[in-house]
N, C-alpha and C positions, 0 to 999 in steps of 0.2 A: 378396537379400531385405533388404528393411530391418530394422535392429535392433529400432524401434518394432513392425514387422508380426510380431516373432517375440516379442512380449511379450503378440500379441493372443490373448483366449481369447473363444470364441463359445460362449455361456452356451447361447443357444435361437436357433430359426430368425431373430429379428428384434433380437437384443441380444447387442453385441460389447464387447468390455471391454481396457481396455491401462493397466497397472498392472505398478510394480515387482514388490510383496508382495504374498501373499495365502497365508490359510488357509482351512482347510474343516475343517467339524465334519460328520462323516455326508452330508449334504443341503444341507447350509450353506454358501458361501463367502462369504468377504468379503476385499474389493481394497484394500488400505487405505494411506495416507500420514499419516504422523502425529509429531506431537511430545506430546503429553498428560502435563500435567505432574504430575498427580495419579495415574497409574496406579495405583503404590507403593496406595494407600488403597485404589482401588478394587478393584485384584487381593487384597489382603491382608481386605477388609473384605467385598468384598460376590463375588467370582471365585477363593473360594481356591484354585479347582485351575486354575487359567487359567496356564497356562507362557508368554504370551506377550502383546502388543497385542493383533493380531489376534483370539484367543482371547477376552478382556479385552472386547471388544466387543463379539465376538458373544455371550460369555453376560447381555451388558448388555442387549441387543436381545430376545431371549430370555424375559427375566425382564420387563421394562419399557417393548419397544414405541417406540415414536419420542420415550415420556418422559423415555427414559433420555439423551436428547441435553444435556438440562440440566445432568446431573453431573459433564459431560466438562470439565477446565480445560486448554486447550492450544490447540492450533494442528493441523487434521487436514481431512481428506478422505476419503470412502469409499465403497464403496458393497458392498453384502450381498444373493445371490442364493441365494434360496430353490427349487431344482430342486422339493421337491414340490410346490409352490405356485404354482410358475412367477412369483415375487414378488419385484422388485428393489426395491431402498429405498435411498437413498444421502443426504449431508448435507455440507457443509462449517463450520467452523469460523464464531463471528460473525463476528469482523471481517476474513473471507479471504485469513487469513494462507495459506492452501491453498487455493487452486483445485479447482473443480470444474465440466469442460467437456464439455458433449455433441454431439454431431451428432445431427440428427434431422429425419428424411426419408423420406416414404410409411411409415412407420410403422416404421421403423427406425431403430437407435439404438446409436451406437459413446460411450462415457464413457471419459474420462483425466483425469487433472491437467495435459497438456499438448495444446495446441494442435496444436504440430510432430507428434506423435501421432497423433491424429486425421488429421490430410492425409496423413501416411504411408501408412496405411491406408487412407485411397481413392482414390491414386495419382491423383489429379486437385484442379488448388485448386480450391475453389469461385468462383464470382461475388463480387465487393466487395459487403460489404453498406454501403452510405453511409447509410443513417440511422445507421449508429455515428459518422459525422462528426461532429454533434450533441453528444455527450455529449464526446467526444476534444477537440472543437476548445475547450469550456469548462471544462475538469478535468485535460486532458493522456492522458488513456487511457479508453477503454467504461468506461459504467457500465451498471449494470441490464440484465444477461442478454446483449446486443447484445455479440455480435463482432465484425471487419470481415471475416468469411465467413459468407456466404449459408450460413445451414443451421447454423451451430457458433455454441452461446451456453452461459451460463456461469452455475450459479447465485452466487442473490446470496451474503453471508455472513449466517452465522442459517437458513438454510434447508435443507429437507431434499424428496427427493421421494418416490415413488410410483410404479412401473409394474407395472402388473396388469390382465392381460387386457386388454391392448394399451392402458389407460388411463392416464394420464401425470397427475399433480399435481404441484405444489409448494407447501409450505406455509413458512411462517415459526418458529422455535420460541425464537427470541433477535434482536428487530430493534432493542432499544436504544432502544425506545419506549414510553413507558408508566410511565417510573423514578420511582418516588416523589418528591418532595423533602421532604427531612430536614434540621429545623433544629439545627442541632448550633452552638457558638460556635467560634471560631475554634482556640484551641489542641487544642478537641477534636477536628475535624476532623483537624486537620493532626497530631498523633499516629494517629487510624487509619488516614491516609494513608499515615505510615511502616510502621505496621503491618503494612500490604497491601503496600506496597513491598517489606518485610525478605521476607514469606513468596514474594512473586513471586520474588526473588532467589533463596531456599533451593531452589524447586521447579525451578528452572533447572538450579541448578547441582550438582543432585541427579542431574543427568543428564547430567551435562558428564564430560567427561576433557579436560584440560590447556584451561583456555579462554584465549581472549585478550578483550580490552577497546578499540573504538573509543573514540577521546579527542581532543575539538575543544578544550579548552581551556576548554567554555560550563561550566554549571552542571548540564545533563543526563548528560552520560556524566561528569563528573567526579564526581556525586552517586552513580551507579553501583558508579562504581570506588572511592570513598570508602568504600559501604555496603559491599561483598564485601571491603574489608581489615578493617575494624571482625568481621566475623563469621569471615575464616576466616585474617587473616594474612597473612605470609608476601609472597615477592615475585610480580608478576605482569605479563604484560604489556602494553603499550598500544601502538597503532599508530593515528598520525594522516600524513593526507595535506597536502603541499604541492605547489608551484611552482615549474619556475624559472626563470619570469618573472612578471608583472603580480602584484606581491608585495601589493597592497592587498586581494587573494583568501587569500591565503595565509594559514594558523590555527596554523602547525606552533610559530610563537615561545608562544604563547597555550597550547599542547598541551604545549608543553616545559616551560613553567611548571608545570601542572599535575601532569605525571609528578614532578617533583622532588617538589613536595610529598608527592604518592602514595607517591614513591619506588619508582617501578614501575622497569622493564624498558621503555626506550621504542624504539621503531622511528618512524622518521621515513619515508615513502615520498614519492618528488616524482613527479610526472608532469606530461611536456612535451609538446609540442604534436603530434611524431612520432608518441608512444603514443598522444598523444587520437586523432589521424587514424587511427590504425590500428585502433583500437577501432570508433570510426566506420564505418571501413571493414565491419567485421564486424557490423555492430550486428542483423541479423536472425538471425545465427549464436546470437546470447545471447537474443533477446528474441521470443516469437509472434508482436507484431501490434505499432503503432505505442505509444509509449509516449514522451509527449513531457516528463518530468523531465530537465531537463539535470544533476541527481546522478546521474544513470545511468550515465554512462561513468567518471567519476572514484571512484565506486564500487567499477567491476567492476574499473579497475585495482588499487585498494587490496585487493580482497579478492582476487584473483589471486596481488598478493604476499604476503598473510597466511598461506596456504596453501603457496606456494612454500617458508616461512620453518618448517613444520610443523603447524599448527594448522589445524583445521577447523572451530570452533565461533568466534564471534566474540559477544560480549555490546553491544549497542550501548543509548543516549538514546533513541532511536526514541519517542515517544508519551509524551516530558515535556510539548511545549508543548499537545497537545490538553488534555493531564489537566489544568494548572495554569493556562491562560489565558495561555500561554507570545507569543501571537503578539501585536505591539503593534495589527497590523488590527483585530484583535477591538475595543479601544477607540475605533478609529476609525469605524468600522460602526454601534457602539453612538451614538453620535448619531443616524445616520439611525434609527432606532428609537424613539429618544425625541422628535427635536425634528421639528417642523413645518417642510418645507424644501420647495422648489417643484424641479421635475427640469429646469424652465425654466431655471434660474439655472446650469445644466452645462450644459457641449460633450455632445451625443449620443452619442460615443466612447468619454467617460469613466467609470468603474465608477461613480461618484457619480450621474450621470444613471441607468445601470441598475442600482442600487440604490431610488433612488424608484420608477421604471420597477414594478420588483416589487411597492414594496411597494404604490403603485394597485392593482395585479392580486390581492392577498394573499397574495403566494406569499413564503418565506424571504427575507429582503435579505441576508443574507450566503451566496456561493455555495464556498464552501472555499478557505482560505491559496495552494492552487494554481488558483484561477481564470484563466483566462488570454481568449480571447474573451467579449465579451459580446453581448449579442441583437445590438443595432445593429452590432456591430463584424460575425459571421456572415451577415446580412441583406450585408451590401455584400461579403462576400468570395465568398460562394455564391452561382451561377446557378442562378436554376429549380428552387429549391430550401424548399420549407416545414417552417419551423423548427417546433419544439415547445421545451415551456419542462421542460428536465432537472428543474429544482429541482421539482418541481408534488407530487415525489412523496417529497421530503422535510419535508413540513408534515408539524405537530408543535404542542403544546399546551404546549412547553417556554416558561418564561423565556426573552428573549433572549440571555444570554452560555450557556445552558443549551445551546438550541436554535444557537447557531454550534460548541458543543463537539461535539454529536450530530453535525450535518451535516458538521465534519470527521474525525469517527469512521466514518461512512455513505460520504465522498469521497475526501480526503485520505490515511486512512491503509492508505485501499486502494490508491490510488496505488503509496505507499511499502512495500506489503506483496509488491502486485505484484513492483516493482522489488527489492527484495531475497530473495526467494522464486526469481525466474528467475537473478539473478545466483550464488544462492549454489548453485541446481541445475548451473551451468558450470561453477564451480572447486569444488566440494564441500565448499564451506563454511556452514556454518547457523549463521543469524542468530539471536539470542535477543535479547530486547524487554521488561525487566522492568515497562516502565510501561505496557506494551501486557497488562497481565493482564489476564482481563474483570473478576475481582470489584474489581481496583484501579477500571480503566474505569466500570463503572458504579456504584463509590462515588463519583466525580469528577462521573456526571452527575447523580448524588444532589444535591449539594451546591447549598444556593442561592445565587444570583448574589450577594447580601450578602456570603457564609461565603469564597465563593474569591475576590473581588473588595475587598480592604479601599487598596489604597495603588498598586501598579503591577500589572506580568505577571507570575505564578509565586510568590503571596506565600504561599501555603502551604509549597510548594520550599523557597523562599528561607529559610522560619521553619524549617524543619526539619534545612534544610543547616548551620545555623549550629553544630550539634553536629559538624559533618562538615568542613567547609572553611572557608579562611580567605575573609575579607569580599571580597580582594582576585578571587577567581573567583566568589562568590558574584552580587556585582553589577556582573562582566564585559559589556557591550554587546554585547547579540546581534549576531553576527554573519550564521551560515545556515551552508551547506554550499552554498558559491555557487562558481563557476569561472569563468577566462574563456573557456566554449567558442564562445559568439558572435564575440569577437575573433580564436579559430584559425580556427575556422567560413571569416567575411571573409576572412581575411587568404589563407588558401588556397583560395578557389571564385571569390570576389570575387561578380560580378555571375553569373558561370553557375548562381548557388543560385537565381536568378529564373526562367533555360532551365529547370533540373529541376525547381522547383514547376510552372512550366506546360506542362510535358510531361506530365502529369496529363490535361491536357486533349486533348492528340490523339486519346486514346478517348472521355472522357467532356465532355464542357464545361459543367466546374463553378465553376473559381474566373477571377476577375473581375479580367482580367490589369494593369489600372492601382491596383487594390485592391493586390495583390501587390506591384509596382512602390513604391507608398506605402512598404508596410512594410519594404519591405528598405532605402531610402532612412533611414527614422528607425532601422530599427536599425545602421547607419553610425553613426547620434548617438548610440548608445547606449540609446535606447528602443526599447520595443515586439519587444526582443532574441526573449522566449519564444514570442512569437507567429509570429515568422520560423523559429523553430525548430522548433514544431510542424507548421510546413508544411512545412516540409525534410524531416522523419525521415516524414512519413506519404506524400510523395513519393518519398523511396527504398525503401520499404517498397510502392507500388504500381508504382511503375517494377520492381523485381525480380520482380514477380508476374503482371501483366497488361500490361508494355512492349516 
């Protein structure tokens, strides 16, 4: 039997559930995954007799109904079955740092936080769903509900559902839309920015034992690990990843700098092209469904050894550049917003063409930091195949730098939540994201484009760092979290990455094999690297399933 099928409990005739934890109060269960960082308050203020999370919820739900979703600060998933009532009710966290997946068919319905779950339990995959090609091919993973199985979707984040007598809702209760803007001047902002920052950190590490510190050398996990000496001391430690080769990727010199000054405990991790390939090799072992970030594997290496090394909580930068205007595109973007420019004047392939493109239509021009296809680039690589336009349902009455923060709060950092959420379920390490708080979040989508926008990227950061670090990290050149896995990629498949994208097509004939051919050519030159890549990982992920 599978371990998954021995985790499943079958609530009523038509609803099946696969969950770690779960408590029951009388009549009550609830299935729960959760980090919640406020508990402490809410057990002590409003659940005095609640011994546990679980408990903690349900008398939340209880008392307050699907209101009580507002109070939660954290990161979580669940879902709560009422036997007298025959009334299931479940929600994930806004920005889905937790997953929350269902199957649902002839009116039946299995829920997990895991995909691999789900299929477990019905001993059969389903059919590829390809309208998730759409959303994956321009974002790098689903968005909006859409899995790449027939029948298994996902709510969004901010949402909660409903099933009751066999009727199925979902609503929204946090979508990040709607945020005031608040004129505040600059040093005041960027004090209650710290503010939110200091207390994100506190409720983190209120729930930590022994943590360690991701550390690139940037300004975001150094400010991190800056702000937890300042408050609690003492030595701590940091672990950054290198190379060893194509040293122009490499941050571990930039990481080493900054541990001195920390004066942390630093670990240097390198990973070489063997381990990448063999990571690769396993890539559906760690991950549900395609998920085309190439931080993913240099990742699960570093957090594989973080955990080998003892530690299981890992505190990472994750969600400085959304909050602070951290990516330099966003300035680049900001022109097509303001100035009058013709989409004539661009090659059709180029993001600047499908940035005009949009904004004729009215839809967002900026489609998130990870954009990777655009309409015309999809139109020529898919057969037979009618696009729809992702972004339609990210409009928004934000400001522009407002409204590119939102939609990478909405795309991007679900991406990156995804990706760290499944890696840290393999090596059983959890990720914590101090700038990824909501009340930090949506004080940042507060803020108007004047207040966080005075001089470059990150000028509030930067204004506040300067109690914290020296100039010399403060105004360090972004680098990324980049790798060369294109170059091992080539260097070991060479042209047979072309066979396996178009062995795709011996069941289905979707992609447009001189389209393909193009791009694995310019990524030779070093361009159009992500785009090859995307086709690669969502080709071994349908080769192992349906080949």
């Amino acid at each position: 039997m599978s371990p998954f099928c021995s985790l499943m409990k079958t609530l009523c005739e038509n609803l099946n559930v696969i969950f770690d934890k779960f408590v029951t109060l009388g009549n009550t269960t609830i299935f729960f995954d959760e980090d919640i960082y406020n508990k402490q308050f809410l057990g002590d203020k409003i659940c005095g007799n609640a011994k546990n999370s679980g408990e903690i919820l349900l008398q939340l739900y209880e008392k307050y109904g699907s209101d009580f979703l507002s109070q939660l600060n954290g990161n979580f998933a669940f879902l709560i079955y009422d036997k007298d009532a025959n009334l299931a009710f479940g929600a994930n966290d806004t920005l889905g740092a937790k997953q929350l997946f269902y199957y649902k068919k002839s009116g039946k319905f299995i829920f997990s936080t895991s995909i691999k779950s789900i299929l477990s339990a019905l001993n059969h995959t389903p059919s590829p769903n390809l309208k998730a090609l759409d959303s994956y091919l321009s974002f790098m993973k689903t968005t909006s509900y859409e899995t790449f199985y027939e029948g298994i979707f996902c709510l969004n984040g901010g949402e909660y559902f409903r099933l009751e007598n066999g009727k199925f809702e979902i609503n929204s209760f946090e979508n990040l839309r709607g945020i005031d803007e608040i004129n505040l001047d600059f040093e005041t902002a960027s004090k209650k920015a710290l503010d939110l920052l200091a207390k994100s950190l506190n409720l983190r590490v209120a729930s930590s034992q022994n943590p360690c510190f991701l550390l690139s050398g940037g300004i975001d996990s150094s400010m991190i690990c800056a702000l937890y000496k300042q408050i609690y001391g003492g030595k701590f430690d940091t672990f950054s990843l290198g190379f060893d080769e194509f040293k122009n990727y490499d941050e571990s010199a930039a990481a080493l700098e900054s541990s001195r000054f920390l004066d942390s405990n630093y670990h240097q991790i390198t990973l070489n092209k063997s381990d990448f390939l063999d990571i690769l090799d396993n890539f559906f072992e760690i991950f549900d469904e395609p998920i085309a970030d190439s931080a993913c594997l240099p990742l699960y290496h570093l957090s594989k050894k973080i955990t080998q090394n003892g530690f299981c909580e890992a505190f990472s930068g994750e969600g400085g550049d959304e909050c602070f205007l951290g990516y330099r595109l966003y300035f680049r973007v900001l022109e097509f917003y303001q100035k009058s420019l013709s989409k004539q004047d661009y090659p059709p392939i180029s993001k600047d063409y499908e940035y005009l493109r949009r904004k004729e239509l009215g839809l967002p021009i900026y489609g998130s930091f990870g954009e990777v296809f655009t309409h015309f680039g999809k139109s020529h690589l898919l057969k037979n195949y009618a696009l729809g336009e992702p972004l339609s349902e990210y409009k928004n009455d934000y400001t522009n730098l407002r409204q590119m923060s939102y939609i990478d709060f909405k795309i991007w950092t679900g991406v990156a939540m995804s990706k760290t959420r499944q890696i840290g379920v393999k090596n059983a390490l959890n990720f914590k994201t101090p700038f990824l708080d909501l009340d930090l979040v949506k004080f940042s989508l507060s803020l108007a484009d004047s207040t966080k926008y005075q001089h470059s990227t990150k000028d509030i950061l930067k204004f506040i760092a300067k109690d914290f670090l020296p100039k010399e990290i403060i105004e360090r050149k972004k680098k990324g979290f980049s790798s060369p896995f294109m170059e091992w990629i080539l260097a070991e498949f060479g042209k047979t990455i072309i066979d396996e994208i178009l062995s795709v097509n011996k069941l289905i004939p979707l992609f447009d094999e001189e389209f393909v051919k193009i791009l694995y050519q310019k990524a030779t030159q070093g361009r159009f690297k992500q785009h090859l890549y995307s086709l690669f990982i969502f080709a071994k992920w349908f080769k192992k399933n349906y080949i």
